[in-house]
N, CA and C atoms as a LAMMPS dump frame, in Angstrom:
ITEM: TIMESTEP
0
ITEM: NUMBER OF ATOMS
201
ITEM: BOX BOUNDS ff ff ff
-5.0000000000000000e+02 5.0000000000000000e+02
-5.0000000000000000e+02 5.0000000000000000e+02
-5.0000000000000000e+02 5.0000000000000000e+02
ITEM: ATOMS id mol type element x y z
1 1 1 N -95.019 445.24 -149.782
2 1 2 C -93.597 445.522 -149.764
3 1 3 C -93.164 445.958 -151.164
4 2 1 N -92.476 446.902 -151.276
5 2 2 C -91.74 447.314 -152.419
6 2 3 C -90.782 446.388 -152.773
7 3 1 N -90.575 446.298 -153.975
8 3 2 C -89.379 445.78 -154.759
9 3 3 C -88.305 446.336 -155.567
10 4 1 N -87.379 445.802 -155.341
11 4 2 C -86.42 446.574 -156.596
12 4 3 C -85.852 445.817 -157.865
13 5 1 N -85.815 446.443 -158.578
14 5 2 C -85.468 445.665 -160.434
15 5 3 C -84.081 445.795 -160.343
16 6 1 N -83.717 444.646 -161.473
17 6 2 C -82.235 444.138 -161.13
18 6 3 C -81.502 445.625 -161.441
19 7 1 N -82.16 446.251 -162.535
20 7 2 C -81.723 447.849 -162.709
21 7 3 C -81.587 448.402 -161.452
22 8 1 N -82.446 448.273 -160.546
23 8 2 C -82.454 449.672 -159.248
24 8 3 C -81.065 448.764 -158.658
25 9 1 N -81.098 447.767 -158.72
26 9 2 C -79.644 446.704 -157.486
27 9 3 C -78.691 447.143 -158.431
28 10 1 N -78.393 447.222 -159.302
29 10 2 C -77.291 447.727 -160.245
30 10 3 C -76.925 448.763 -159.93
31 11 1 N -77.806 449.91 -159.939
32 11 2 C -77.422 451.325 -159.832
33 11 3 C -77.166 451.319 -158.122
34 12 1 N -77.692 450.922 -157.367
35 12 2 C -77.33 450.858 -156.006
36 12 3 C -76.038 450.071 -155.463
37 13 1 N -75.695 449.427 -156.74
38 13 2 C -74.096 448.89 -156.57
39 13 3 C -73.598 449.484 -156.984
40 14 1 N -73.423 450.631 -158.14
41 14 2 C -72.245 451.105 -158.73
42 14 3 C -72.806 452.394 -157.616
43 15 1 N -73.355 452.693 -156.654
44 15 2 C -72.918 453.994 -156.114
45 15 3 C -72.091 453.556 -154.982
46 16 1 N -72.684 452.063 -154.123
47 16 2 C -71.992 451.32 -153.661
48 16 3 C -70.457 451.688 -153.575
49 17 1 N -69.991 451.436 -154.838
50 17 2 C -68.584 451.252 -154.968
51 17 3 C -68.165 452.965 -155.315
52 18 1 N -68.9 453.547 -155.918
53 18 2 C -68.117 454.848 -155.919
54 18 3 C -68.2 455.322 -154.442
55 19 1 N -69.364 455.55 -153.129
56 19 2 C -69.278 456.152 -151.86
57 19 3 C -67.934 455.067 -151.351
58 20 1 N -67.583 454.151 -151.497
59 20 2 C -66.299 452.877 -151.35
60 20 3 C -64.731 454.318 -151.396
61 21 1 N -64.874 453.968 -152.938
62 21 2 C -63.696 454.91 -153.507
63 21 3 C -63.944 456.28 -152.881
64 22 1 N -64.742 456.879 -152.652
65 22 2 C -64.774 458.134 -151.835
66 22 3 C -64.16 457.756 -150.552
67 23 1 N -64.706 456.971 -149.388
68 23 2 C -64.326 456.743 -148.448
69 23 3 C -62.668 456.638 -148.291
70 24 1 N -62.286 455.936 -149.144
71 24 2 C -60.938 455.156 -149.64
72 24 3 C -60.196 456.305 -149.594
73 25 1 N -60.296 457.251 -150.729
74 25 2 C -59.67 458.557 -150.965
75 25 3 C -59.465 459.581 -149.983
76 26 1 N -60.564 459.636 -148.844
77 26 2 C -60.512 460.907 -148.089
78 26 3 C -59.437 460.208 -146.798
79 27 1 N -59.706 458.887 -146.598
80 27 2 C -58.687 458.199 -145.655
81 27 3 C -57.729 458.23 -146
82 28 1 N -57.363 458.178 -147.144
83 28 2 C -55.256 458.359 -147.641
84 28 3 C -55.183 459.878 -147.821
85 29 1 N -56.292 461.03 -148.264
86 29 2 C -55.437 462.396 -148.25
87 29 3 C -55.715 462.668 -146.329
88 30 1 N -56.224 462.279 -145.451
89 30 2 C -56.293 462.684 -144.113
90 30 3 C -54.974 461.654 -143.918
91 31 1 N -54.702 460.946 -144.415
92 31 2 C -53.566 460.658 -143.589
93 31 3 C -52.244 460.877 -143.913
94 32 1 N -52.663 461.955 -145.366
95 32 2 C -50.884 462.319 -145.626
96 32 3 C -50.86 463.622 -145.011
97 33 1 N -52.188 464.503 -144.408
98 33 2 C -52.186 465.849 -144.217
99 33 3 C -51.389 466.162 -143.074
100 34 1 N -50.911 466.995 -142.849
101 34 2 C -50.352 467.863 -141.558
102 34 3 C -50.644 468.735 -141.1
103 35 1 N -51.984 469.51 -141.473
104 35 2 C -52.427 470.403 -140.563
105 35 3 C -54.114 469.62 -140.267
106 36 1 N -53.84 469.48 -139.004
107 36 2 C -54.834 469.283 -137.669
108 36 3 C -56.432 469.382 -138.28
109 37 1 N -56.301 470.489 -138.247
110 37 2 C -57.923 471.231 -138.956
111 37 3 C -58.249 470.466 -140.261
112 38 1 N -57.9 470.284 -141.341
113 38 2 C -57.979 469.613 -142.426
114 38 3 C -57.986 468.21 -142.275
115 39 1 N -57.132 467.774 -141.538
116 39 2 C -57.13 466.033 -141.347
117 39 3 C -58.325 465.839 -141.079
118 40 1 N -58.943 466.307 -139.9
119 40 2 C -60.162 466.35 -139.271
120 40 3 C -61.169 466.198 -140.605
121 41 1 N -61.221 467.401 -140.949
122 41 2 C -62.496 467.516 -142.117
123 41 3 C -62.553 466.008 -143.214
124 42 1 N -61.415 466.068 -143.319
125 42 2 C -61.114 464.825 -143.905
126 42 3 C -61.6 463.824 -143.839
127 43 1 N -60.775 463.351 -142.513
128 43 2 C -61.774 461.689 -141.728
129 43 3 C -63.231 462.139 -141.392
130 44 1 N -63.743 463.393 -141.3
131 44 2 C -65.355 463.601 -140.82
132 44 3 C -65.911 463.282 -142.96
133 45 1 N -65.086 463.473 -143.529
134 45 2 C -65.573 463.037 -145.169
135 45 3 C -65.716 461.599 -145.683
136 46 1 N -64.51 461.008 -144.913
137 46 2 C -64.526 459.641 -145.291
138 46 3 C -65.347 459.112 -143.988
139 47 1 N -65.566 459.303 -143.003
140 47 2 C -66.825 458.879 -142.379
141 47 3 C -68.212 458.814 -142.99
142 48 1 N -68.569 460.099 -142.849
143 48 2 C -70.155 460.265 -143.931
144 48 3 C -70.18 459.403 -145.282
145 49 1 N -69.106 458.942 -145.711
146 49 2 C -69.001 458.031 -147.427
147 49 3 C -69.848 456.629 -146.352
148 50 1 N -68.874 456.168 -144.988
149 50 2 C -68.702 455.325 -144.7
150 50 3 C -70.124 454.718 -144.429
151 51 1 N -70.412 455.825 -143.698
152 51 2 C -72.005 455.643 -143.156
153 51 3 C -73.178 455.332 -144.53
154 52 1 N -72.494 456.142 -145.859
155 52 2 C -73.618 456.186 -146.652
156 52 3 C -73.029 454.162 -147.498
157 53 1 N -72.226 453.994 -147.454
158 53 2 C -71.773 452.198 -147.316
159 53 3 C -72.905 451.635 -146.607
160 54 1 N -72.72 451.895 -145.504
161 54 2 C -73.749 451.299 -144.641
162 54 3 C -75.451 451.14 -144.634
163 55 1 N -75.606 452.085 -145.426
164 55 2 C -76.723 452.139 -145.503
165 55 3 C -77.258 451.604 -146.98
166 56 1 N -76.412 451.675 -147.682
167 56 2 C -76.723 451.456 -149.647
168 56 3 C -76.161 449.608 -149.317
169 57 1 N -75.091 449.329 -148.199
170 57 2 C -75.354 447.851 -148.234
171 57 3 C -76.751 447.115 -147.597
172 58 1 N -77.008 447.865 -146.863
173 58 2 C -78.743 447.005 -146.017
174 58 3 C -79.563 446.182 -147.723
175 59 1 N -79.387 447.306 -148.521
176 59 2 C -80.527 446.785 -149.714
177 59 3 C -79.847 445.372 -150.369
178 60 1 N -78.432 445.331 -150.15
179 60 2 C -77.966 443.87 -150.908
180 60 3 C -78.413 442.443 -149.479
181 61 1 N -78.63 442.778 -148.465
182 61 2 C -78.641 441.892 -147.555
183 61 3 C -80.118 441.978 -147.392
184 62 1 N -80.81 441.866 -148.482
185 62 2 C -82.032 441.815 -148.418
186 62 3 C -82.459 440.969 -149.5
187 63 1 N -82.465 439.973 -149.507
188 63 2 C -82.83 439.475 -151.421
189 63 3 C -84.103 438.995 -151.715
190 64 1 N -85.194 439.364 -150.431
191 64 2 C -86.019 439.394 -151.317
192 64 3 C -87.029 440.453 -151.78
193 65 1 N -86.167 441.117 -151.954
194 65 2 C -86.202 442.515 -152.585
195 65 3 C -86.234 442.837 -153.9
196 66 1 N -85.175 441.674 -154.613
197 66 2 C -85.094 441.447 -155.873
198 66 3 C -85.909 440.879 -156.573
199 67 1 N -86.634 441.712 -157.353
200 67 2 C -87.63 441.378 -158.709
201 67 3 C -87.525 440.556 -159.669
């Protein structure tokens, strides 16, 4: 099994929180927008952040992973 150094859990938290703030951001400009087409693209932006959350959290719910 591979491991990760408290460095790799670090850097996999601070992207953590920036795909967070992405998600965050595309949900408040889709929900101030008014044209249809754009809202859309929008929430399909803060989805894909959401999904990439989902996937960069699996590695913290893993601890023994940590080196």
């Amino acid at each position: 099994m591979n491991y990760l150094t408290t460095k790799e859990l670090s850097l996999i938290e601070d992207e953590l929180r920036s795909e967070q703030l992405l998600a965050k951001t595309f949900n408040w400009c889709a929900s101030q927008c008014e044209d249809e087409e754009i809202r859309s693209l929008l929430e399909q932006l803060a989805k894909t952040h959401q999904l990439n959350i989902a996937d960069l959290s699996q590695y913290f719910n893993r601890s023994q992973m940590i080196q």
